[in-house]
C-alpha positions as CSV (number, residue, x, y, z in Angstrom):
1,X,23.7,-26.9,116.3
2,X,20.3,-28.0,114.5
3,X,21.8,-26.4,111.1
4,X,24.9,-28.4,111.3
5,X,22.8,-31.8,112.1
6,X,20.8,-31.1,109.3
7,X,23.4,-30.5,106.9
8,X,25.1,-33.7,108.0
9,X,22.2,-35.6,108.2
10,X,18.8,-34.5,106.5
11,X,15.8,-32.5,108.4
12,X,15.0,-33.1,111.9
13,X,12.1,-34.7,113.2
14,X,12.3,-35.3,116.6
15,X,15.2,-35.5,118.9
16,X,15.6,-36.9,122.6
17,X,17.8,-37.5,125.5
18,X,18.5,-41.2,125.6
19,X,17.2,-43.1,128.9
20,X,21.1,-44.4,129.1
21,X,23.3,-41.4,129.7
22,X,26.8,-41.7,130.6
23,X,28.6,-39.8,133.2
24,X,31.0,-37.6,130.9
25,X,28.6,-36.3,127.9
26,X,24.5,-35.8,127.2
27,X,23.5,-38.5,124.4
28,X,20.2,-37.6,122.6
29,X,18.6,-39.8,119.6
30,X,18.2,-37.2,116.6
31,X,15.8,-39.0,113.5
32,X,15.4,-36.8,110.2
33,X,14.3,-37.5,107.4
34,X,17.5,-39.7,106.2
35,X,17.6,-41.9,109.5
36,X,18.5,-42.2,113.2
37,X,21.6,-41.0,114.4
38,X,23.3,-40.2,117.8
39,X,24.6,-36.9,118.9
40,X,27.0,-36.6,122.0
41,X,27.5,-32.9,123.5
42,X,30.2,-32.6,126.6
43,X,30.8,-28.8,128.0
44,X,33.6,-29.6,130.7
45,X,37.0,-29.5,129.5
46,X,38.5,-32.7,130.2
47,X,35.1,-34.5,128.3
48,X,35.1,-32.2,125.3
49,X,39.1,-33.3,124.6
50,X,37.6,-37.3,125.2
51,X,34.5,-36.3,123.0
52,X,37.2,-34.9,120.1
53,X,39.4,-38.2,121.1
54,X,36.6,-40.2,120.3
55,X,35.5,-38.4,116.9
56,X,39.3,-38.9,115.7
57,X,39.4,-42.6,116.6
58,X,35.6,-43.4,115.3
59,X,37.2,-42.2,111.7
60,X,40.5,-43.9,112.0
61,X,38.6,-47.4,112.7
62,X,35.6,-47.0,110.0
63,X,35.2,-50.2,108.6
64,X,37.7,-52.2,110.3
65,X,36.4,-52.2,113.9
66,X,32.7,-52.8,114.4
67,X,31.7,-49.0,116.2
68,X,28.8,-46.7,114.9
69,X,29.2,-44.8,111.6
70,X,30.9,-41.2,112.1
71,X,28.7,-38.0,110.5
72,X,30.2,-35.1,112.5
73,X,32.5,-33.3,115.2
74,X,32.0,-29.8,115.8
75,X,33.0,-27.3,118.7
76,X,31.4,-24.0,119.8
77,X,33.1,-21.7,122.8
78,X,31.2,-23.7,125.5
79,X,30.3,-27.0,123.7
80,X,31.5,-29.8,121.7
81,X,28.8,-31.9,119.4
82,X,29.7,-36.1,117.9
83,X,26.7,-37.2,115.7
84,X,27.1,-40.7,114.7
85,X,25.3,-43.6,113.6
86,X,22.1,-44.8,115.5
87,X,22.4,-48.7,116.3
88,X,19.6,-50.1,117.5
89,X,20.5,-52.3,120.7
90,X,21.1,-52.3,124.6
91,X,24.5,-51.8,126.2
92,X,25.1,-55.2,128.0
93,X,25.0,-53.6,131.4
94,X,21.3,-52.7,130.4
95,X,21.1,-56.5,128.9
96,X,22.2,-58.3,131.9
97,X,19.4,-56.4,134.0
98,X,16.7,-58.1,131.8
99,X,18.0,-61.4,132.5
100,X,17.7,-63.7,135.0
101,X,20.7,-65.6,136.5
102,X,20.9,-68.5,134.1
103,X,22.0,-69.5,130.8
104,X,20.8,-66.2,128.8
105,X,22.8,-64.1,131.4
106,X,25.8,-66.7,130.9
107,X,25.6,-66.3,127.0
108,X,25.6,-62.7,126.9
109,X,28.8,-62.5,129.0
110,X,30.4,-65.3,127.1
111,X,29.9,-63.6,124.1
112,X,31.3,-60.4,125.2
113,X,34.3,-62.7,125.9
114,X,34.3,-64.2,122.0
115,X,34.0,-60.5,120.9
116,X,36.8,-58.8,122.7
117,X,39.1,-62.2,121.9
118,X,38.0,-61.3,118.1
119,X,39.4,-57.6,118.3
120,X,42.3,-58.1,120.1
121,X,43.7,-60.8,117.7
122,X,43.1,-58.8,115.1
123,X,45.9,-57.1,113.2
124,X,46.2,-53.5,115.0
125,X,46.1,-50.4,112.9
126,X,48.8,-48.4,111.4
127,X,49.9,-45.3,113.1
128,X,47.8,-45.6,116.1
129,X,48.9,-45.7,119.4
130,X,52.6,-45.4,118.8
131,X,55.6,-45.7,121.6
132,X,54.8,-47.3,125.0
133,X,50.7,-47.2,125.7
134,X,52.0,-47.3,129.7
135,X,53.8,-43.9,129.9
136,X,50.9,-41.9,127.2
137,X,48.5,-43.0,129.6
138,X,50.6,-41.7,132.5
139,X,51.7,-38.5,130.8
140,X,48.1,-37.9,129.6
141,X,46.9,-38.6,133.2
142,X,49.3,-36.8,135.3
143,X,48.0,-32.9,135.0
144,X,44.6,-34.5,135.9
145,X,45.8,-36.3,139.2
146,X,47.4,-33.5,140.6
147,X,44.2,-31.5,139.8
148,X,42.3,-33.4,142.0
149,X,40.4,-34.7,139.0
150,X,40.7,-38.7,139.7
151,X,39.9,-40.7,142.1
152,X,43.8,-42.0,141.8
153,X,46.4,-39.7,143.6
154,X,50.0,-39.1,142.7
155,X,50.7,-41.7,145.4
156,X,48.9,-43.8,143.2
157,X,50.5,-42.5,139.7
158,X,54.2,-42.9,140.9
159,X,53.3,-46.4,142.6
160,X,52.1,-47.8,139.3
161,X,55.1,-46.5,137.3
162,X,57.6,-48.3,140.0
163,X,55.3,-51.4,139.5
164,X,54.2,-51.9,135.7
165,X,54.4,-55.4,135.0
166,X,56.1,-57.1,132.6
167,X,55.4,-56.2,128.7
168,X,53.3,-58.4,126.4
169,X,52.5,-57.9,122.3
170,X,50.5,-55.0,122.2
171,X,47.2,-55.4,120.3
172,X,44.0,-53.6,119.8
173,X,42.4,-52.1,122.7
174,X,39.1,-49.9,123.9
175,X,40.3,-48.3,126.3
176,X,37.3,-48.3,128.5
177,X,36.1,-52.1,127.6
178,X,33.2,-52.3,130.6
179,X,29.3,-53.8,130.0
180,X,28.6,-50.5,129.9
181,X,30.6,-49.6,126.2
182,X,29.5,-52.4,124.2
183,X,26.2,-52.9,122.4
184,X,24.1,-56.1,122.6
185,X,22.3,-56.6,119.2
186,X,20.1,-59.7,118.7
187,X,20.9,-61.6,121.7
188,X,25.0,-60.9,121.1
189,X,27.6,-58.2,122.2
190,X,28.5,-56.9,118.6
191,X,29.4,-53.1,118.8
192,X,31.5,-50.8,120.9
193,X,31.2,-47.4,121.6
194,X,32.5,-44.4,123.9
195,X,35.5,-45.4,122.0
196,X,37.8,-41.8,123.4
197,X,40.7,-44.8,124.4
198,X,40.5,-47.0,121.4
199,X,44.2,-47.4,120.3
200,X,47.3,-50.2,120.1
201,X,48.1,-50.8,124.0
202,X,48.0,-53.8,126.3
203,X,45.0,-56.0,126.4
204,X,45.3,-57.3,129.9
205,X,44.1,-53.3,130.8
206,X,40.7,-54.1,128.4
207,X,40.8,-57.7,129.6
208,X,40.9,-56.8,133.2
209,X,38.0,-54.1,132.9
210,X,35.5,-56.4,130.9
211,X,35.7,-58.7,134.0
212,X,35.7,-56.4,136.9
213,X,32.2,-57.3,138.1
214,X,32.1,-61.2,136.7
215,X,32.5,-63.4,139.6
216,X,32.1,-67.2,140.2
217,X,30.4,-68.8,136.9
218,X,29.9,-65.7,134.9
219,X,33.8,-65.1,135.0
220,X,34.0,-68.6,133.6
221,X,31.2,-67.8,130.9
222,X,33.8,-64.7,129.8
223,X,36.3,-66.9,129.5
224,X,34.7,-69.5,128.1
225,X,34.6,-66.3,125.1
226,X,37.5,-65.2,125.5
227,X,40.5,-68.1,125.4
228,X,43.5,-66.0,124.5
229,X,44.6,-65.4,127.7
230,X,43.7,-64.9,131.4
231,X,45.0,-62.0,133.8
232,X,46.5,-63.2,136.8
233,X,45.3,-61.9,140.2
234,X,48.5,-59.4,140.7
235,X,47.7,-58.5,136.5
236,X,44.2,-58.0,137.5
237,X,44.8,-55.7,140.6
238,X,47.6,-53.4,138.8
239,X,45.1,-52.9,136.1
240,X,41.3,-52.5,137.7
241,X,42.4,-51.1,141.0
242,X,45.4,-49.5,139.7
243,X,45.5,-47.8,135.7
244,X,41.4,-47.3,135.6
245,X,41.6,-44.8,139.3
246,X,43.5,-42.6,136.8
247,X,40.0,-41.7,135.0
């Protein structure tokens, strides 16, 4: 592992597990002698294929979607490695805990609102995300839910297919779009990451995550941000309570 970081990205100095680590890979803060970078390592099967979803979709966004730089993706018989670009910045969940409930809390949702409106209305990519988003998420999620390996059941998985709500123009989504994947940078949510879901599917399921926790005036604030459009209560429930219990 060290010789492939340092062939990517210059002799290492020091490198240390992150006080923020998410539930699905270990994230450590690698500085050489070129920079600061990231490096993401998941050993169970389910979050190595997310960690190598992630890798493809950091490289087919470079430049065009505001996510850290890619360096690397490597696998070994047990482990798989992501080394990216180090951006220096909070995720908002982390943001909104150094806050006090007034105005600063209020800006920092609103402009998580103005940044997902800015993504999703922009031009999706080519050959991303083709056919219906709906049934590759439930195909993708099926061998998982009768494994035991969500907190959604087949009950669940066949209810949701019987259900799905009307279509709407697909756009630009995360995949995963809660505080705790995008990156507050000078006072403002500018960067996404944990990016495995990043594709062309329907925004109401990124919409509906972002405001899962908002209640009362910081809802408001979101929307005050984000002005395309506004999930009903049924849109909300299909999506939060429904699609995410198959992760």
């Amino acid at each position: 592992m060290i010789e492939k970081i340092e062939r990517l990205a210059g002799p290492i100095r020091q490198h240390k597990l992150l006080e923020e680590q998410g539930c699905t890979s270990e994230v450590s803060q690698v500085e050489t002698e070129e920079g600061t970078f990231i490096l993401k390592k998941a050993s169970q099967p389910r979050y190595r294929d997310w960690l190598r979803k992630e890798a493809q979709a950091l490289q087919r966004v470079q430049g065009t979607v505001a996510v850290p730089g890619f360096l690397g993706f490597w696998e070994s018989d047990r482990d798989s490695y992501l080394l990216m670009e180090y951006i220096e910045g909070v995720s908002l969940t982390s943001a909104l805990k150094r806050v006090d409930d007034g105005e600063e809390r209020l800006a920092l949702i609103r402009s998580f609102g103005d940044f997902l409106q800015r993504f999703h209305e922009g031009e999706p990519l080519e050959g991303i995300g083709e056919g219906d988003w709906l049934e590759r998420v439930w195909e993708e999620a099926e061998p998982y839910v009768r494994a035991g390996e969500t907190d959604g059941d087949i009950e669940l998985l066949e209810q949701l297919k019987a259900e799905r709500p009307a279509s709407v123009k697909p756009t630009m989504i995360h995949g995963d779009c809660n505080p705790d994947n995008v990156l507050v940078v000078d006072g403002e949510v500018r960067c996404f990451i944990d990016v495995s879901g990043m594709t062309v599917g329907d925004p109401r399921y990124d919409e509906s995550l972002a405001i899962g926790k908002f209640t009362g005036k910081e809802k408001d604030a979101f929307y005050d941000g984000y002005k395309r459009y506004r999930v009903s209560d049924e849109e909300f429930k299909y999506f939060y309570h429904g699609m995410y219990e198959l992760f």
